[in-house]
C-alpha positions in Angstrom: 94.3 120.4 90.3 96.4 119.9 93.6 94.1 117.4 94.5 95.7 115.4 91.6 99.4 116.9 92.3 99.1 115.1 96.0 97.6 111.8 94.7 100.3 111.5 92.0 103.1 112.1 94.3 101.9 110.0 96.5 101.3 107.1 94.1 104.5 107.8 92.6 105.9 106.9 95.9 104.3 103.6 96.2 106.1 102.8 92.9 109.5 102.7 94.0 108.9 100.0 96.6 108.8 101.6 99.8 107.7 100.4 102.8 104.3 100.3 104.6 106.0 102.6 107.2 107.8 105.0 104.7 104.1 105.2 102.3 102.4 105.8 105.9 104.9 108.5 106.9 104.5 110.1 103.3 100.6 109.9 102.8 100.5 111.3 106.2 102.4 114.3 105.6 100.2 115.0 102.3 97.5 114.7 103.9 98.8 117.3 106.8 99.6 119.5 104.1 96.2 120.3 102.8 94.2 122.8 103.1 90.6 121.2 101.8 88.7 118.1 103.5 88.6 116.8 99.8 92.0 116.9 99.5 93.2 114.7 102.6 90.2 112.0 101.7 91.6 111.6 98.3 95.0 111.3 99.8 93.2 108.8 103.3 91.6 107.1 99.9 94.6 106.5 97.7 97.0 105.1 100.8 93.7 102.9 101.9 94.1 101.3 98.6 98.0 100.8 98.9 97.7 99.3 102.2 94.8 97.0 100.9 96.9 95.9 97.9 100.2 95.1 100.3 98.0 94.0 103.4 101.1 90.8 104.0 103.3 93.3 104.3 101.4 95.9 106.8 100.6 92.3 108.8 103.7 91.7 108.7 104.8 94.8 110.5 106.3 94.5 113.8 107.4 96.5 117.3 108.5 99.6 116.3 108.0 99.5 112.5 104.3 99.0 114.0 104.4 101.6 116.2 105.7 104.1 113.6 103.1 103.0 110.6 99.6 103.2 113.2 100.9 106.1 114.4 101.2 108.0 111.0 98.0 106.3 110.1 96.2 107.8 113.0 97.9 111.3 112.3 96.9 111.2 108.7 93.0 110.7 109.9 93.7 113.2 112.3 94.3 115.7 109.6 91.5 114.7 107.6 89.0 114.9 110.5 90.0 118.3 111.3 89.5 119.8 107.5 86.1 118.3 107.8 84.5 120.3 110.8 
């Protein structure tokens, strides 16, 4: 059930236009915020999709915008990889 909860929220969020860097800050704090491996891949899964269905617009990302969405990215993996060990 929170499995679902975090995937909602975070789809809900991708509905209201935000930005690559905004979804990436969000999807990353979800996935920080669980406590299961299956949890954070559903979340790593769900933002995968959003970035593969708005790919010009994570291209299109530049200097700091850049900066701020690969660095969210990587701390969202982060917290996946650590529920899985």
């Amino acid at each position: 059930m929170r499995n679902a909860i975090v995937l909602l929220t975070v789809l809900a969020a991708g509905c209201g236009g935000s930005s690559p860097v905004d979804m990436a800050v969000k999807a990353a704090d979800k996935a920080c915020a669980c406590t299961e491996y299956g949890c954070a891949k559903g979340v790593v899964s769900e933002f995968n999709k959003y970035s593969l269905q708005n790919a010009d617009q994570v291209k299109a990302l530049a200097g700091e915008d850049k900066e701020k969405y690969s660095a969210a990215v990587d701390r969202m993996s982060t917290c996946r990889d650590k529920l899985k060990q």
